[in-house]
C-alpha positions in Angstrom: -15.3 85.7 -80.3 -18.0 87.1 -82.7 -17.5 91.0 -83.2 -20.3 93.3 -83.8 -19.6 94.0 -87.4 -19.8 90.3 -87.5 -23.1 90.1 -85.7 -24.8 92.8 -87.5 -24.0 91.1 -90.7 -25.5 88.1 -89.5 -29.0 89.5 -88.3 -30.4 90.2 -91.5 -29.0 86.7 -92.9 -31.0 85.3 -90.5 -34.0 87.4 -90.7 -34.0 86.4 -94.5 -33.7 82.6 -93.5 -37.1 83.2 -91.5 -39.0 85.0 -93.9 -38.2 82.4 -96.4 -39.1 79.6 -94.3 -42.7 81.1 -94.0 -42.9 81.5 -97.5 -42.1 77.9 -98.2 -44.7 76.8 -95.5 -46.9 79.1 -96.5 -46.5 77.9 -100.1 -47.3 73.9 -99.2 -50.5 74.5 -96.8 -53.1 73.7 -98.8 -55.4 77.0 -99.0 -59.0 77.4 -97.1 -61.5 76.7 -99.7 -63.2 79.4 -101.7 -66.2 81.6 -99.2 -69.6 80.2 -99.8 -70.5 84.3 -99.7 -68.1 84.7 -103.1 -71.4 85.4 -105.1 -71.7 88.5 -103.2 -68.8 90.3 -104.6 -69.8 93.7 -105.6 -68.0 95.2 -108.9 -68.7 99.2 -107.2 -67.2 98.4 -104.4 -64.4 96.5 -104.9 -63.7 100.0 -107.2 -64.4 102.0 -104.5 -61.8 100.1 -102.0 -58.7 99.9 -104.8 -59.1 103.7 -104.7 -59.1 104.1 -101.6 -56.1 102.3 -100.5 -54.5 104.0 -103.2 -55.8 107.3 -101.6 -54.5 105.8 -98.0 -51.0 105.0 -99.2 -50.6 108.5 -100.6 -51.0 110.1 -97.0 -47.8 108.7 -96.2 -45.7 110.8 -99.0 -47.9 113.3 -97.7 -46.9 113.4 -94.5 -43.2 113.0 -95.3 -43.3 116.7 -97.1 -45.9 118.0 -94.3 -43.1 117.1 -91.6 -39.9 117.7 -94.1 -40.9 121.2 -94.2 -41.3 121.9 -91.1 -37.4 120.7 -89.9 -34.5 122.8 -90.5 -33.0 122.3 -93.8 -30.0 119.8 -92.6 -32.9 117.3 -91.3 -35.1 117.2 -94.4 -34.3 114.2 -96.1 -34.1 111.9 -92.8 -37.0 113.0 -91.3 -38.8 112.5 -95.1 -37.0 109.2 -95.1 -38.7 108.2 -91.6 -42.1 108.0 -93.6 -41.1 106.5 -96.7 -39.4 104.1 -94.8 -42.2 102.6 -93.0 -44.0 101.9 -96.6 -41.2 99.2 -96.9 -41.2 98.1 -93.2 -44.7 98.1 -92.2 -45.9 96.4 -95.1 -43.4 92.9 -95.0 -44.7 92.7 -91.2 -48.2 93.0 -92.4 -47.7 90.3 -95.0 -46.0 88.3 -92.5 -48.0 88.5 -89.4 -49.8 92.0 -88.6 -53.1 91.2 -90.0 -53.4 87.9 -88.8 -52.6 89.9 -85.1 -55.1 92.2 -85.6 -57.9 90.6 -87.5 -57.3 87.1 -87.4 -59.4 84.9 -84.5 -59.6 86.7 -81.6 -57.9 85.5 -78.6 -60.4 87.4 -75.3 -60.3 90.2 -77.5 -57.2 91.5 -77.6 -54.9 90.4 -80.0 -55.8 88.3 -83.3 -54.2 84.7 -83.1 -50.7 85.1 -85.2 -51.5 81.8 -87.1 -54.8 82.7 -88.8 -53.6 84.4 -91.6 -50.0 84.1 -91.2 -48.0 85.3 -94.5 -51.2 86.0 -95.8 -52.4 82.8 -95.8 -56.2 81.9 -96.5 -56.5 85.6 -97.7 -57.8 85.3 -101.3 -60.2 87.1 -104.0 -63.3 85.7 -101.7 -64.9 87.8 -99.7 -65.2 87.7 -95.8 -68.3 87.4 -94.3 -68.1 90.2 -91.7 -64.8 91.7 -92.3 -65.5 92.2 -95.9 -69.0 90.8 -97.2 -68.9 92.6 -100.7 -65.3 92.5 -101.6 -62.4 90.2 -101.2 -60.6 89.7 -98.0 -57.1 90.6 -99.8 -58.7 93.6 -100.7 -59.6 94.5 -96.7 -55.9 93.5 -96.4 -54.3 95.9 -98.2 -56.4 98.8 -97.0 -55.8 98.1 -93.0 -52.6 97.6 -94.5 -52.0 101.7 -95.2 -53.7 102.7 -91.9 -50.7 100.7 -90.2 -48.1 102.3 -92.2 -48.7 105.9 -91.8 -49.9 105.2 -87.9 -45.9 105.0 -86.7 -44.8 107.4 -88.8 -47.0 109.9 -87.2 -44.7 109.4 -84.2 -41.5 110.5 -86.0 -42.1 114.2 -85.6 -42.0 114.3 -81.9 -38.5 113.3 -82.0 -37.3 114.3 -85.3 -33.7 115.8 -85.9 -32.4 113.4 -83.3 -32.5 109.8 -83.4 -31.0 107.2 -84.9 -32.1 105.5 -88.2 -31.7 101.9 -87.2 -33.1 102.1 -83.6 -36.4 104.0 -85.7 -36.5 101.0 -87.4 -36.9 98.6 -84.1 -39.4 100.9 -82.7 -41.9 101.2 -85.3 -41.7 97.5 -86.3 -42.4 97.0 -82.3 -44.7 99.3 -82.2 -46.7 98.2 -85.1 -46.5 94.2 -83.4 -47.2 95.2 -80.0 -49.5 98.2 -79.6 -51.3 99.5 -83.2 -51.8 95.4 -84.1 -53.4 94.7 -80.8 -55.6 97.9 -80.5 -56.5 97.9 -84.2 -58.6 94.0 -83.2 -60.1 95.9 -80.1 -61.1 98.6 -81.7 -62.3 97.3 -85.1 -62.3 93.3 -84.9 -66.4 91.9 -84.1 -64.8 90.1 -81.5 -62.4 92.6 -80.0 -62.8 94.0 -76.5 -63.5 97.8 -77.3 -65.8 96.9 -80.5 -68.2 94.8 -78.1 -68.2 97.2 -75.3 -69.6 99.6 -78.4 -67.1 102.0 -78.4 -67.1 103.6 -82.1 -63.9 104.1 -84.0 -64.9 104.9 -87.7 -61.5 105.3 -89.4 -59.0 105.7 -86.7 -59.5 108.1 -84.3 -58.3 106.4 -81.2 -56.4 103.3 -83.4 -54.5 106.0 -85.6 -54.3 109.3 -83.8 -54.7 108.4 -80.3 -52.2 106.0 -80.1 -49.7 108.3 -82.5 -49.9 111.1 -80.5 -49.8 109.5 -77.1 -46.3 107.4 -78.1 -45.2 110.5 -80.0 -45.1 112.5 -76.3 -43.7 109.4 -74.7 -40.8 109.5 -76.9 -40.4 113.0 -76.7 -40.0 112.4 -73.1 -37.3 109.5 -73.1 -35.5 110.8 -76.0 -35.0 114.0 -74.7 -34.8 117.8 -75.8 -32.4 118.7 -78.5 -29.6 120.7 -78.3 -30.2 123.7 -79.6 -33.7 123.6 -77.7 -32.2 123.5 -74.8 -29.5 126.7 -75.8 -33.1 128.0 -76.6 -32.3 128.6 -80.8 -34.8 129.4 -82.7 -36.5 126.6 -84.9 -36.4 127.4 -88.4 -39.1 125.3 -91.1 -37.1 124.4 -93.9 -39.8 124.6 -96.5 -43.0 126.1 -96.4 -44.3 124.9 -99.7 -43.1 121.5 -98.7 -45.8 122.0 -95.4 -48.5 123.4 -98.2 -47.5 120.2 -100.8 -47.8 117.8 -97.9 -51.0 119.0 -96.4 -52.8 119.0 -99.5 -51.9 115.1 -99.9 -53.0 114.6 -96.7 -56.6 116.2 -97.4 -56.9 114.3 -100.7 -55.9 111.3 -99.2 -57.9 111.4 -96.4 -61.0 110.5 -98.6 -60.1 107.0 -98.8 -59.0 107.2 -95.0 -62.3 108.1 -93.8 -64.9 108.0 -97.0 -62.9 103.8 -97.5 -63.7 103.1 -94.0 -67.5 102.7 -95.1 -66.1 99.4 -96.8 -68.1 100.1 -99.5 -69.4 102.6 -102.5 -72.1 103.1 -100.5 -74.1 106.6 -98.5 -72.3 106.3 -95.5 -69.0 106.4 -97.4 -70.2 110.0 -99.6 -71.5 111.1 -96.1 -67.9 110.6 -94.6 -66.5 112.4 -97.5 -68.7 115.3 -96.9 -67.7 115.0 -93.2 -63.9 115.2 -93.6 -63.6 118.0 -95.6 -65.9 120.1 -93.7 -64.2 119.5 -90.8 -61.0 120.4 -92.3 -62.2 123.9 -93.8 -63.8 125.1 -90.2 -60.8 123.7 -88.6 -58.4 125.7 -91.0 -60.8 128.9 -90.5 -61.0 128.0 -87.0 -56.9 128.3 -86.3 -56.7 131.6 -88.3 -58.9 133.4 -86.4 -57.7 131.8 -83.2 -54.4 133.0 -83.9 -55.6 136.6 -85.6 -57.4 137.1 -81.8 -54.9 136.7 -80.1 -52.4 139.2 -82.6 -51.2 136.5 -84.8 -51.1 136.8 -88.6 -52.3 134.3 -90.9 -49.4 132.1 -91.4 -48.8 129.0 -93.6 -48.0 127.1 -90.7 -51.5 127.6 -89.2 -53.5 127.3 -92.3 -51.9 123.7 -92.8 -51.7 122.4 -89.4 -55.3 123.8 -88.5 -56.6 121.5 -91.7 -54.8 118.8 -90.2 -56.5 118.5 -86.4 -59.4 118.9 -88.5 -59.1 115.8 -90.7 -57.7 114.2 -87.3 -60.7 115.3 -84.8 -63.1 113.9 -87.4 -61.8 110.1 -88.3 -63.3 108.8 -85.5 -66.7 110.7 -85.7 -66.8 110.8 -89.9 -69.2 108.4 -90.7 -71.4 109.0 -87.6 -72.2 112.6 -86.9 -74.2 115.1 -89.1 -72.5 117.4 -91.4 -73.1 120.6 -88.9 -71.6 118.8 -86.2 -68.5 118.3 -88.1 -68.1 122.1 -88.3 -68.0 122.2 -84.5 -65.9 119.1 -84.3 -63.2 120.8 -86.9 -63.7 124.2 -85.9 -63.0 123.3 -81.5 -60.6 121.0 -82.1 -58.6 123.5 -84.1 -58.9 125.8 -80.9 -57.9 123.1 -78.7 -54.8 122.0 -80.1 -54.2 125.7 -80.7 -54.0 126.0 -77.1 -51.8 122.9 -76.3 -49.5 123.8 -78.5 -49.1 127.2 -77.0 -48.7 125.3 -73.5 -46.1 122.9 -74.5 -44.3 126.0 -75.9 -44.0 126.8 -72.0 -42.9 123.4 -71.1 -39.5 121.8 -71.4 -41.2 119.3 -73.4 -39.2 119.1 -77.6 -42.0 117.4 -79.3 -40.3 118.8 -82.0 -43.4 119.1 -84.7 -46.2 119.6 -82.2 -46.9 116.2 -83.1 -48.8 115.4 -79.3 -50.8 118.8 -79.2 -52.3 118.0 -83.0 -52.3 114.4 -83.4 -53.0 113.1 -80.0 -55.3 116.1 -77.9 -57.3 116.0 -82.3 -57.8 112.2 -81.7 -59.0 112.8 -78.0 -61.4 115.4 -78.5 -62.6 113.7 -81.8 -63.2 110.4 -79.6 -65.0 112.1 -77.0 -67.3 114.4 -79.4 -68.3 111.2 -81.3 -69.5 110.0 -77.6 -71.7 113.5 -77.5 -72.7 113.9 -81.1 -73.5 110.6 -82.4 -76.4 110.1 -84.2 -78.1 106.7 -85.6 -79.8 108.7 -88.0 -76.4 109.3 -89.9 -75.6 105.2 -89.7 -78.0 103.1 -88.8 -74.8 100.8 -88.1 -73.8 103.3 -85.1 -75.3 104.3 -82.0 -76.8 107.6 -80.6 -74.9 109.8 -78.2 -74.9 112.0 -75.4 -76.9 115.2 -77.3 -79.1 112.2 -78.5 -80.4 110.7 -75.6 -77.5 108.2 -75.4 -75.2 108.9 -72.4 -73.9 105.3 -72.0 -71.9 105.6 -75.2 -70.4 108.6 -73.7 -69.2 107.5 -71.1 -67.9 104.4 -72.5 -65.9 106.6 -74.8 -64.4 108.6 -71.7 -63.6 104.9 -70.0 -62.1 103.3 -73.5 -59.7 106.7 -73.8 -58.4 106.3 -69.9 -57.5 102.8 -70.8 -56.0 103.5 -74.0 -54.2 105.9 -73.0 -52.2 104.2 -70.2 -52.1 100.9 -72.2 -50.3 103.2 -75.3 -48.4 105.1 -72.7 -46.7 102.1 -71.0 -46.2 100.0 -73.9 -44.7 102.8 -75.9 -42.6 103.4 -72.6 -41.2 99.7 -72.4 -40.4 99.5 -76.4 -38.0 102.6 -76.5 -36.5 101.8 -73.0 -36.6 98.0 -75.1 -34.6 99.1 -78.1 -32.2 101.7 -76.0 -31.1 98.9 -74.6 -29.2 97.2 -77.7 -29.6 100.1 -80.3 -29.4 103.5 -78.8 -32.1 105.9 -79.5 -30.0 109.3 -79.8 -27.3 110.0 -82.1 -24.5 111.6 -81.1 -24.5 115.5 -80.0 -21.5 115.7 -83.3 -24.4 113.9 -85.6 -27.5 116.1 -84.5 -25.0 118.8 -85.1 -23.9 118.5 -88.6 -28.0 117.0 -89.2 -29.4 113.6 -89.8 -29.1 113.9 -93.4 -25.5 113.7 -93.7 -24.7 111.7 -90.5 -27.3 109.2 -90.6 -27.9 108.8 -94.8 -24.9 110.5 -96.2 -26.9 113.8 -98.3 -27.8 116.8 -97.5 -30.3 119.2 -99.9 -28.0 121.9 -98.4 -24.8 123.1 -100.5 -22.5 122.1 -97.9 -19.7 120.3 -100.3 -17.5 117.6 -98.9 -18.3 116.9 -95.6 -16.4 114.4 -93.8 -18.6 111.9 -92.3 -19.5 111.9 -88.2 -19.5 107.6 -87.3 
């Protein structure tokens, strides 16, 4: 009879056998030939899109001080860990299969067909005529590549300081496979089912955020409250400066997240820029004086989490709404999540790092302002909206968000009932005790000494 050690020393013997078997196929298909269109590279803007990835790919160390601040101090390193993690992760399934299943050949606009680009292949220095027309397709590669990195580890603040390592690992490679892959071709693939009912997504508004924030209170919900929230203690932030550190990555990176997603050094990519940090600074303002109102005091926490709905509420609108409208859209969207996070502070909800409230209801209300403030005079590429004479796109917004949001919901419900099933989710109450750090990766960045380790 095979034991479990015995099995578990097996799986990634045979996930290695696999990966190296499509590398050997991959290897002896002949290539597609070169892109009639590879005249057309463009120099700028293949510049442009290196730094931009670059820029993408630093949100995700970003984020892993913005949310290792913010846990208690025996939870920093694991819940750091969680992002960092999914740089390794999320980039082999890319590679492997991702972007062929959300840009390859469109199968009734849903899913890309696994076998287009499978382990990359076909995806050279030419350029793609509609996915990337000026620069080459392994280029476009590499930056969807960083959008689905940092999208699942979003999610790990909702359920931070209590889950297991190895069952995180199932549920963002599921998640990334079965829900960002698939909503990623909708949303941004010419073919895919969103994109042709015109619903406009610039950098990630409903592909990034929505779908981040929706699993994230999902899993708060399965996994459960923690301990301590239930005994009603007091949640400590580790490390403010981490939070400040964090959150200014996050702004810088977000230029290539929102100014890259003009696929090109072009107008619409310097009007993006402009966008995103204007809606960060009156989302910032916004939260301070939302808070100072209602008798708060200016607190780090609220200076870097108000920046953050901001950069969120404008990705989807960034490249399609004038600059003034991106002070309301920073500036209400601050208010908003301001105002569901004070109601899930009421709730017996632990989304431990408000991850829902900013991420998710930011991503909502960005979606739904793009569908009023649209303007074609911004992008001739986009489409009017509701203040613009233009209620259809409105309303397709409101219809593309009801379905997205059950279709995230319920898939995000099955993969962490999924992985419960053979992994489970929650470590032990003596782990979440002693902290993830030490029971989960074996160091702490508390002076605790020798600590005998929790199995």
């Amino acid at each position: 009879m095979t034991t479990d050690s015995q099995a578990n020393k097996t799986k990634p013997l045979l996930t290695m056998i696999g990966f190296s078997a499509l590398a050997i196929w991959a290897a002896l298909t002949p290539p597609a030939g070169p892109s009639s269109g590879a005249a057309k590279l463009d120099s700028g803007d293949i510049a442009w899109m290196l730094t931009a990835s670059a820029l993408v790919l630093l949100m995700t160390p970003g984020l892993s001080f913005f949310y290792g601040g913010m846990v208690r101090g025996k939870n920093v390193l694991s819940t750091m860990l969680q992002s960092f993690i999914a740089m390794g992760v999320v980039s082999i399934l890319w590679v492997v299969v991702g972007f062929s299943l959300a840009f390859g050949d469109s199968i009734g606009g849903v899913i890309g067909n696994p076998l287009t680009f499978l382990m990359m292949h076909g995806v050279d220095g030419d350029p793609h005529p509609t996915l990337s027309p000026t620069f080459p397709l392994a280029l476009f590669a590499i930056f969807q590549m960083k959008f689905a990195i940092i999208t699942p580890a979003l999610i790990t603040g909702s359920f931070a300081e209590r889950v297991r390592f190895s069952t995180y690992i199932w549920f963002i490679s599921l998640f990334t496979l079965l829900i960002y892959c698939p909503l990623a071709h909708m949303t941004w693939h010419p073919d895919g089912l969103l994109h042709k009912y015109g619903v406009l997504d610039f950098a990630g508004g409903t592909v990034v955020h929505m779908s981040a924030g929706l699993a994230a209170l999902v899993g708060a919900l399965v996994m459960g409250p923690r301990h301590d929230h239930r005994r009603g203690k007091q949640h400590r932030p580790a490390h403010l400066p981490f939070v400040l550190l964090g959150t200014g990555m996050l702004w810088f990176g977000w230029f290539g997240f929102n100014a890259g997603s003009a696929l090109g050094a072009n107008t619409v990519a310097v009007h993006a820029f402009l966008t995103t940090n204007t809606a960060s600074a009156a989302a910032m303002i916004a939260w301070l004086l939302f808070d100072g109102l209602r008798g708060g005091k200016a607190t780090v926490m609220g200076a870097c989490i108000g920046a953050v709905v901001g950069l969120v509420a404008i990705t989807p609108a960034a490249g399609y709404v004038s600059t003034g409208s991106s002070i309301f859209i920073g500036a209400f969207a601050a208010v908003v999540s301001n105002l569901a996070v004070r109601w899930k502070s009421g709730t017996e909800i632990d989304d431990t790092l408000d991850v829902f409230p900013c991420h998710g209801v930011g991503g909502i209300v960005g979606m739904i302002l793009t569908g009023v403030m649209a303007d074609k005079t911004v992008n001739a590429g986009g489409e009017n909206g509701l203040l613009h004479g233009n209620p259809t796109l409105f309303f397709h917004h409101i219809v593309a968000l009801v379905g997205v949001a059950i279709g995230v919901m319920a898939g995000s419900w099955l993969i962490f009932k999924a992985v419960n099933v053979f992994s489970p989710l929650r470590v032990t109450p003596e782990q979440e005790e002693v902290g993830l750090d030490l029971s989960q990766h074996g160091g702490s960045i508390l002076d605790v000494g020798p600590v005998a380790m929790i199995d």
